[in-house]
VOZA-718276 format. One record per atom (N, C-alpha, C, O): x, y, z. Coordinates in pm, whole numbers, padded with zeros to 5 digits, always signed. Atoms other than C-alpha are relative to their C-alpha. Last residue first. Layout:
REM VOZA-718276
XYZ;...
//
This chain:
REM VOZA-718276
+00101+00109-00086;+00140-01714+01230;+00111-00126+00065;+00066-00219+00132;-00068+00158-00028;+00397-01442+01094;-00076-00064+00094;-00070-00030+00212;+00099+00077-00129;+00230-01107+00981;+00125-00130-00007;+00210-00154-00092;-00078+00054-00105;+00515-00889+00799;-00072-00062+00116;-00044-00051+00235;-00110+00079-00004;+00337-00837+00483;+00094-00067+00094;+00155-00170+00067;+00003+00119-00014;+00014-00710+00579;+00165-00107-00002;+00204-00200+00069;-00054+00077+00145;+00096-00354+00608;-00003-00189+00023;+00071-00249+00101;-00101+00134-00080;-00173-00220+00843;+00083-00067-00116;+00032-00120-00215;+00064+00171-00006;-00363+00050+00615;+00148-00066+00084;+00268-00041+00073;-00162+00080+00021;-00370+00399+00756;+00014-00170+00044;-00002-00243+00142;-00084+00052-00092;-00733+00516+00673;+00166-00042-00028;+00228-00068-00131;-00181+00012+00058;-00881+00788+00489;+00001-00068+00153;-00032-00025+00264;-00083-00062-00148;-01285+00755+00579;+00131-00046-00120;+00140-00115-00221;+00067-00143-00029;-01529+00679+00243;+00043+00085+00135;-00013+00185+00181;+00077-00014-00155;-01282+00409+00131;-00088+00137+00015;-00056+00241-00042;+00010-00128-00064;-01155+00474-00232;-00068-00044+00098;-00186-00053+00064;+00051-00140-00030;-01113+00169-00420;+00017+00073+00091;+00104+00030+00167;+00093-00018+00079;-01060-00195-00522;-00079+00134-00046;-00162+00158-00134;-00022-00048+00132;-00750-00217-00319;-00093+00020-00161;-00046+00043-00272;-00004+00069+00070;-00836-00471-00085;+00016+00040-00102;+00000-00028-00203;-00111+00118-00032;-00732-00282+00213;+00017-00097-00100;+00120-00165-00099;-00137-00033-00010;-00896+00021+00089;+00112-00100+00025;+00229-00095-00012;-00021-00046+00168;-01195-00130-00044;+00140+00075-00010;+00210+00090-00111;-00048+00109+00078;-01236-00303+00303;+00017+00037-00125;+00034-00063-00196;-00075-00020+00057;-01269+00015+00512;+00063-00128-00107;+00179-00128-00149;-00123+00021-00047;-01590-00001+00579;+00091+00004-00034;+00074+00024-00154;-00026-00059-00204;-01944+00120+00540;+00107-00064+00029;+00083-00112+00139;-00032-00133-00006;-01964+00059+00159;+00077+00042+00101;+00186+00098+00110;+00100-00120-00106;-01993-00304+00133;+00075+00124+00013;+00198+00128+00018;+00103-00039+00067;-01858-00494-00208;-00066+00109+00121;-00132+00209+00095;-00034-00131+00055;-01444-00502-00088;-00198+00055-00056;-00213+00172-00093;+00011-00114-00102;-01610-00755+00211;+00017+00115-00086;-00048+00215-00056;-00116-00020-00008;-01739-01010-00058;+00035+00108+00062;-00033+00204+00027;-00068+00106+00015;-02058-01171-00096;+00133+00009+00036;+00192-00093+00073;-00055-00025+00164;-02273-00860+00027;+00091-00147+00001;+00105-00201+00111;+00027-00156+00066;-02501-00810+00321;+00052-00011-00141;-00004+00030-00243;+00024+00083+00160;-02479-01217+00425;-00057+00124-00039;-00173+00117-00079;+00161-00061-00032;-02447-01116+00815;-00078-00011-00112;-00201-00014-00105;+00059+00090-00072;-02104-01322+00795;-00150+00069-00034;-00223-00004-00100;-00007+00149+00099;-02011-01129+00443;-00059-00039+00089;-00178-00043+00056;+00089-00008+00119;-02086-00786+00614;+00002-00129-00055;-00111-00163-00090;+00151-00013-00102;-01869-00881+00958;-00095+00021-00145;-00145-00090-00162;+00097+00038+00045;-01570-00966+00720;-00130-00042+00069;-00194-00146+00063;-00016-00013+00130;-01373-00662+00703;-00118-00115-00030;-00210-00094-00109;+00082-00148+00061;-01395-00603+01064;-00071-00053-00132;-00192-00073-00135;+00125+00046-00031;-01282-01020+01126;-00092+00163-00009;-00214+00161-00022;+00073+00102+00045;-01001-00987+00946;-00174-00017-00003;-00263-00041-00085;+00073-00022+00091;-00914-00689+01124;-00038-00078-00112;-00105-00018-00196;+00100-00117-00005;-00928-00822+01430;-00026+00070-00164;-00136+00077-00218;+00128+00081-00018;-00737-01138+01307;-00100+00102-00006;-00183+00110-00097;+00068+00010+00182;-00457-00907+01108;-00163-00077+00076;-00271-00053+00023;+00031-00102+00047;-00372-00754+01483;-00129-00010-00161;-00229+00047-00207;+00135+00022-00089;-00380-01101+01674;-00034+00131-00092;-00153+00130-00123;+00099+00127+00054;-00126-01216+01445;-00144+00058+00063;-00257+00020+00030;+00074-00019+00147;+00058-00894+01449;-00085-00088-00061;-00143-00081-00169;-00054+00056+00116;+00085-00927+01822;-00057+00035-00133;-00172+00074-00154;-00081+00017-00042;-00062-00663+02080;+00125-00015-00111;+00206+00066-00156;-00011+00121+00063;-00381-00554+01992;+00175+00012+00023;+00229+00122+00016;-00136-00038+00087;-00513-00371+02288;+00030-00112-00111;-00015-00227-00102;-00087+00138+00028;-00900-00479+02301;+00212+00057+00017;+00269+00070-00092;-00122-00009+00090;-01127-00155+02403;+00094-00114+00033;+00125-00139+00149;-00024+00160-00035;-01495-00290+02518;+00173+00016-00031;+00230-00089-00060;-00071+00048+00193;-01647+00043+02380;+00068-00082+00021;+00115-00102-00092;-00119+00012+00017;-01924+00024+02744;+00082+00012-00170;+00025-00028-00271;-00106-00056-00074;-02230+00197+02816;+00131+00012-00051;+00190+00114-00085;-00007+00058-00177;-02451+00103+02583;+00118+00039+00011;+00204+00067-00072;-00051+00119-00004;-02541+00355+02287;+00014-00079+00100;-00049-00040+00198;-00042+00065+00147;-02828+00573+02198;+00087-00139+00055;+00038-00251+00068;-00136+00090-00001;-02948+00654+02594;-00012-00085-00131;-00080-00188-00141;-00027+00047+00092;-03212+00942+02680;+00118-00121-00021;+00207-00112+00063;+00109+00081+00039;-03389+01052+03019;+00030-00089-00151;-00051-00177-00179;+00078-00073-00035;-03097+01200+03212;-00123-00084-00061;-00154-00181+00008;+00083-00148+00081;-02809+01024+03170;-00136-00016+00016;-00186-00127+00037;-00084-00066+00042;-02551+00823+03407;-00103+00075-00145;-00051+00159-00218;+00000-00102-00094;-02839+00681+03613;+00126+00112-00023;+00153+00205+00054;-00132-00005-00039;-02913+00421+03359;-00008+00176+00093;-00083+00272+00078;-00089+00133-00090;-03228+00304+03367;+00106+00031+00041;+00145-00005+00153;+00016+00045-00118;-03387+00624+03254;+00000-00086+00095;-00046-00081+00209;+00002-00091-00047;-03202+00657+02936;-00015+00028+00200;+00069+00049+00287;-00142+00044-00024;-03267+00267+02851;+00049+00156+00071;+00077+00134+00189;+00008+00091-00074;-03621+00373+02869;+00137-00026+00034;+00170-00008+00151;+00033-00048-00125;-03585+00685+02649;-00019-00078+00161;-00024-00015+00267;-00113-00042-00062;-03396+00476+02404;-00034+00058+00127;+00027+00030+00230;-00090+00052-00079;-03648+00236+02381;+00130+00067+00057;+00203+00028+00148;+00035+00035-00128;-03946+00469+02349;+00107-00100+00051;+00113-00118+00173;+00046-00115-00060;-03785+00678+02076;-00023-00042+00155;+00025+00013+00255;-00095+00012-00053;-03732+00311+01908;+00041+00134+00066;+00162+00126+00088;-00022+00110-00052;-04088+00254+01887;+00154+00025+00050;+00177+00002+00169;+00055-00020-00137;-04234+00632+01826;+00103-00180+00077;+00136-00182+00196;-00020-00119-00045;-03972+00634+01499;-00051-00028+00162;+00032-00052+00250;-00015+00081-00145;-04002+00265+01352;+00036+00149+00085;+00135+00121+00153;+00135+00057-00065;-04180+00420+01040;+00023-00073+00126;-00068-00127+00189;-00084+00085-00116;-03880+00682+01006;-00132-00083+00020;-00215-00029+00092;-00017+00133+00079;-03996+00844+00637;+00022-00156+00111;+00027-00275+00081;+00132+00031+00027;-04066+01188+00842;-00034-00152-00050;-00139-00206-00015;+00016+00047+00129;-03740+01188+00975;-00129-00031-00003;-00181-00106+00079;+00058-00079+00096;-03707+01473+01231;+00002-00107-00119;+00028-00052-00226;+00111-00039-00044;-03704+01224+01552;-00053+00095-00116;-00175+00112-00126;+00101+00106-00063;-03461+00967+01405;-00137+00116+00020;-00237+00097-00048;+00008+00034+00098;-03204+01256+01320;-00146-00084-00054;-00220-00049-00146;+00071-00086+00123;-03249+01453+01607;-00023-00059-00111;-00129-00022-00162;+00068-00048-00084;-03129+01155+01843;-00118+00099-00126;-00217+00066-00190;+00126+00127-00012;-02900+01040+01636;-00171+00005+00021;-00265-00038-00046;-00046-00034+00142;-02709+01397+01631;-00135-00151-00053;-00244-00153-00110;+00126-00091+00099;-02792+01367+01935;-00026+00044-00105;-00111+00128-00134;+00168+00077-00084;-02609+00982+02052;-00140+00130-00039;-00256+00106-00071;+00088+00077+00094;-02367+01104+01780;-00116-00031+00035;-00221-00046-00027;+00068-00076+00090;-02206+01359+02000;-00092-00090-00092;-00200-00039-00122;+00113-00099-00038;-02218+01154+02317;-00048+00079-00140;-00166+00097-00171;+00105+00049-00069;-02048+00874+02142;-00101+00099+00057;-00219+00095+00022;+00075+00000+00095;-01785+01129+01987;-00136-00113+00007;-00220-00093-00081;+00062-00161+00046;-01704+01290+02290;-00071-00070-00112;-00192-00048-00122;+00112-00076-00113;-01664+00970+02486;-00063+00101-00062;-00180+00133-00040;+00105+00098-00036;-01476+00782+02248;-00110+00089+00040;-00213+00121-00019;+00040-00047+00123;-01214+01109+02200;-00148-00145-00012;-00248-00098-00067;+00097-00114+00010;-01191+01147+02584;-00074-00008-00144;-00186+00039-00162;+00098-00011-00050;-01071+00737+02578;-00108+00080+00019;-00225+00043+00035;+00079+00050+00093;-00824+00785+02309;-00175-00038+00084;-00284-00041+00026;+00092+00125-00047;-00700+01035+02494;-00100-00040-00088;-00194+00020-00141;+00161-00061-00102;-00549+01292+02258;-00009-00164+00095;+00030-00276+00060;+00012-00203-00023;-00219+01362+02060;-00082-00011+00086;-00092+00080+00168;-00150-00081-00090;-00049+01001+01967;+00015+00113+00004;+00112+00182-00025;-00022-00134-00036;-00411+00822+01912;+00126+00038+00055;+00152+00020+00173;-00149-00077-00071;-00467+00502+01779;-00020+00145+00022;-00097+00210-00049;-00044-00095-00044;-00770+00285+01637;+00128+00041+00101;+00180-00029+00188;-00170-00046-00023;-00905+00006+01498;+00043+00089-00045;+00053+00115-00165;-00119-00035+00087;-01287-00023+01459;+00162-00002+00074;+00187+00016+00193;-00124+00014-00011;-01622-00154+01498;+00090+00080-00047;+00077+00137-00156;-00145-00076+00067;-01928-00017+01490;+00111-00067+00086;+00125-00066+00208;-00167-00003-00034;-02268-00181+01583;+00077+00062-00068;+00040+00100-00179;+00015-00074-00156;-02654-00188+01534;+00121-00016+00062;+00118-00056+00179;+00155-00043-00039;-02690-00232+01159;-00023+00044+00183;-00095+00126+00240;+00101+00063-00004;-02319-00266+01108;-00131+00056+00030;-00142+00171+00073;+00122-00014-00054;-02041+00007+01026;-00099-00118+00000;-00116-00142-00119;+00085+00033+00030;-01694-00127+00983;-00127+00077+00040;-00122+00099+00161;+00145-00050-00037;-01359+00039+01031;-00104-00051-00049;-00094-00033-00170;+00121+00089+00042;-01009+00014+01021;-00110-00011+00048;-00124-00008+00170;-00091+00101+00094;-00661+00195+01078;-00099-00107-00033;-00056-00213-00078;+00136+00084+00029;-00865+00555+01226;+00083-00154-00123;+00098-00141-00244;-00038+00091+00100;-00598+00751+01370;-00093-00132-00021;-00110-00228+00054;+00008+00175+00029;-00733+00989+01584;+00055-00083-00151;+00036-00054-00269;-00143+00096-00026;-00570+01330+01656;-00050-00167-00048;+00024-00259-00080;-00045+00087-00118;-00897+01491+01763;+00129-00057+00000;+00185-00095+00102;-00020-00125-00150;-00962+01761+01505;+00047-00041+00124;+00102+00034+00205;-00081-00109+00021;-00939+01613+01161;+00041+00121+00086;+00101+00228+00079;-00133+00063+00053;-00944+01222+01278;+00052+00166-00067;+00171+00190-00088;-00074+00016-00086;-01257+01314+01501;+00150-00018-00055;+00240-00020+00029;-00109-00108-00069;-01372+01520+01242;+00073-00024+00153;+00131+00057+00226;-00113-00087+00112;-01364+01220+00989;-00034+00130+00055;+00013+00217-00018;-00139+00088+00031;-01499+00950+01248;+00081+00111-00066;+00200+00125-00039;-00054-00053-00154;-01815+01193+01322;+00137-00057+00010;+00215+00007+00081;-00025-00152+00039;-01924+01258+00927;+00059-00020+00176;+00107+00081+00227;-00068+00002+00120;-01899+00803+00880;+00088+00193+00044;+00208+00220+00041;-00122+00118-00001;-02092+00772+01198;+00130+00056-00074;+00221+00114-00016;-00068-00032-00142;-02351+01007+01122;+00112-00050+00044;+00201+00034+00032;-00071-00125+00030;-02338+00902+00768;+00033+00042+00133;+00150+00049+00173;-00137+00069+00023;-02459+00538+00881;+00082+00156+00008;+00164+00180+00096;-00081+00076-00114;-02777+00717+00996;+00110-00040-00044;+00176+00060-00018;+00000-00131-00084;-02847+00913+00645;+00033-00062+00173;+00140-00017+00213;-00163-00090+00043;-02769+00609+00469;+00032+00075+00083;+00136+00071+00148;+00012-00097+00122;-03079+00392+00614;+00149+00085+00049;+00216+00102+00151;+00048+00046+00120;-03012+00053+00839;-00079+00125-00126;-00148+00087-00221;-00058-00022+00166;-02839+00151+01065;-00042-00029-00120;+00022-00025-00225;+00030-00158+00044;-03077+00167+01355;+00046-00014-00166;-00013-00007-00274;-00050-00046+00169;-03112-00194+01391;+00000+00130-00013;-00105+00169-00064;+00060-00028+00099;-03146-00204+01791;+00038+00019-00139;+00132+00095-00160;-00055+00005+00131;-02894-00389+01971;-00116+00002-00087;-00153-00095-00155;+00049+00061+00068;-03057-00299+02264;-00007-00097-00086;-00098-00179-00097;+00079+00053-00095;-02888-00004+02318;-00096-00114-00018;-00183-00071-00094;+00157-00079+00001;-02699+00050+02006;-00072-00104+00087;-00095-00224+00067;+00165-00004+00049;-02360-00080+02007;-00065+00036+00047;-00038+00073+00161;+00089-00069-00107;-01976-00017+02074;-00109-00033-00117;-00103-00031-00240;+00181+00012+00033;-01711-00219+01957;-00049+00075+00086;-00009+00096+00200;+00061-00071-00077;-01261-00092+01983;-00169-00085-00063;-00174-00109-00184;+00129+00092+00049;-00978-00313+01877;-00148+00053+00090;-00177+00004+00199;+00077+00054-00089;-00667-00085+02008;-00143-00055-00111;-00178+00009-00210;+00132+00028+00040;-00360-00011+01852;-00118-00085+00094;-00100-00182+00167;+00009+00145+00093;-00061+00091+02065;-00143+00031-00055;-00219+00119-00015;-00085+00019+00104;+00045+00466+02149;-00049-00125-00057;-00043-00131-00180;+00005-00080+00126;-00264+00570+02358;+00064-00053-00136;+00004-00067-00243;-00120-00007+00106;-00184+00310+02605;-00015+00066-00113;+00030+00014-00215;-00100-00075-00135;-00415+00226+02938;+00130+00044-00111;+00245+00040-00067;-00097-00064+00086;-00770+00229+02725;+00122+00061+00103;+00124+00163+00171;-00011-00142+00012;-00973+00006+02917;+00089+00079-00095;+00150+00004-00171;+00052-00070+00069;-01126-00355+02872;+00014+00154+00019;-00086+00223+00000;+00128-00033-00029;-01015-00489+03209;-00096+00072-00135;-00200+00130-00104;+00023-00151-00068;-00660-00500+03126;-00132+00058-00031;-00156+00151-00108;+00000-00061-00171;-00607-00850+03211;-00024+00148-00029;-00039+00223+00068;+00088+00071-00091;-00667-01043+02877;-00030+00082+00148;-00133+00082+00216;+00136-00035+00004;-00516-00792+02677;-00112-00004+00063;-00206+00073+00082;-00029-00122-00078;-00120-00848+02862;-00183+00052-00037;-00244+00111+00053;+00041+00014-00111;-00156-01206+02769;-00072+00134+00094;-00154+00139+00185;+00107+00035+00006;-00054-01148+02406;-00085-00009+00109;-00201+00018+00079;+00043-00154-00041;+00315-00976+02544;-00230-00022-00013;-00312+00040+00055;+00051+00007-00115;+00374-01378+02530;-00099+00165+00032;-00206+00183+00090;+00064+00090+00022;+00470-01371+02191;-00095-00005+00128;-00217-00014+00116;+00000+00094-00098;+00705-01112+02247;-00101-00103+00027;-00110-00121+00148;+00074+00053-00125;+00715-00884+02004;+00027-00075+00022;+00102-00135-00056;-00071+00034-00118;+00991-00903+01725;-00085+00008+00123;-00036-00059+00214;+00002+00139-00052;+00771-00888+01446;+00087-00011+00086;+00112-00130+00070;-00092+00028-00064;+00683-00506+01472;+00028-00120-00024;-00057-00163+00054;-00015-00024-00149;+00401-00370+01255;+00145-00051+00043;+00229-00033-00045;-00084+00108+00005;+00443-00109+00984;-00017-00123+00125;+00005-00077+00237;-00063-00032-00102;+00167+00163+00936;+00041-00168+00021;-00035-00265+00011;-00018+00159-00036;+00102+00231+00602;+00026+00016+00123;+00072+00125+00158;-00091+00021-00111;+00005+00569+00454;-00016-00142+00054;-00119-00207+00038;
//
């Protein structure tokens, strides 16, 4: 599936990102969403973490309504572009942030192999009891920073710049080589490990 964009925007409509405080006020448009790990601890860095991620994206997209149009996992971040025309894209954030944060949570504490286990145990629990919105634990920070993307110029940039967060961080040479994103779909080299709906490139105009 493709999803077409518009070139007739308004060139100006670009302005409209800047001012809306980082919230989600528009279900229908695409939004440029980050959230990281307290800290910006490395969690990600074994399979079985990334998967969390990977297994919470694909029942938010088979139970929530989300439309998942691009996606990276990093070592202590996730990006992605997203839509929703069934749910708050804001409830579906929320749910799946909390769910991952124990899913995390358990994961970390039953791995026998985890040699940074008691260390990052003690940072979440710290960050936990800083914040006065949970109880003694805290995986991610607060905010998912949501971007609207407006123009199709500003649309291909974001995901430009998904696709090549692994190349900057010097993981692989080329974005279709990393797993954790959707760059094998956009570049046609393969099967993504999420079904996304690719942005049709053709009608960008810089």
């Amino acid at each position: 599936m493709r999803w077409y964009l518009k070139p007739s925007i308004d060139k100006n409509c670009i302005l409209f990102f800047m001012s809306s405080k980082y919230k989600f006020s528009d279900n229908d448009h695409l939004y440029f969403v980050s959230f990281a790990v307290v800290q910006w601890i490395d969690v990600f860095t074994r399979v079985e973490y990334k998967n969390v991620i990977v297994n919470s994206l694909k029942y938010c997209q088979e139970k929530k309504g989300l439309e998942l149009y691009a996606w990276v996992i990093m070592t202590n971040h996730v990006h992605l572009i997203i839509r929703s025309a069934k749910n708050s894209l804001s409830e579906i954030m929320r749910d799946m942030k909390k769910h991952t944060s124990l899913q995390m949570k358990d994961a970390i504490e039953n791995n026998s192999k985890e040699s940074r286990k008691e260390w990052m145990m003690n940072l979440f629990c710290k960050a936990g009891k800083a914040n006065s919105n949970n109880n003694s634990f805290q995986f991610w920070q607060q905010d998912n920073h949501p971007i609207q993307l407006i123009t199709p110029k500003f649309i291909h940039q974001k995901l430009d710049y998904i696709h090549q967060n692994p190349v900057v961080a010097g993981y692989v040479d080329k974005p279709e080589e990393y797993l954790y994103s959707s760059a094998r779909d956009y570049y046609g080299t393969g099967k993504g490990l999420l079904n996304v709906i690719l942005i049709d490139p053709l009608l960008i105009t810089y």
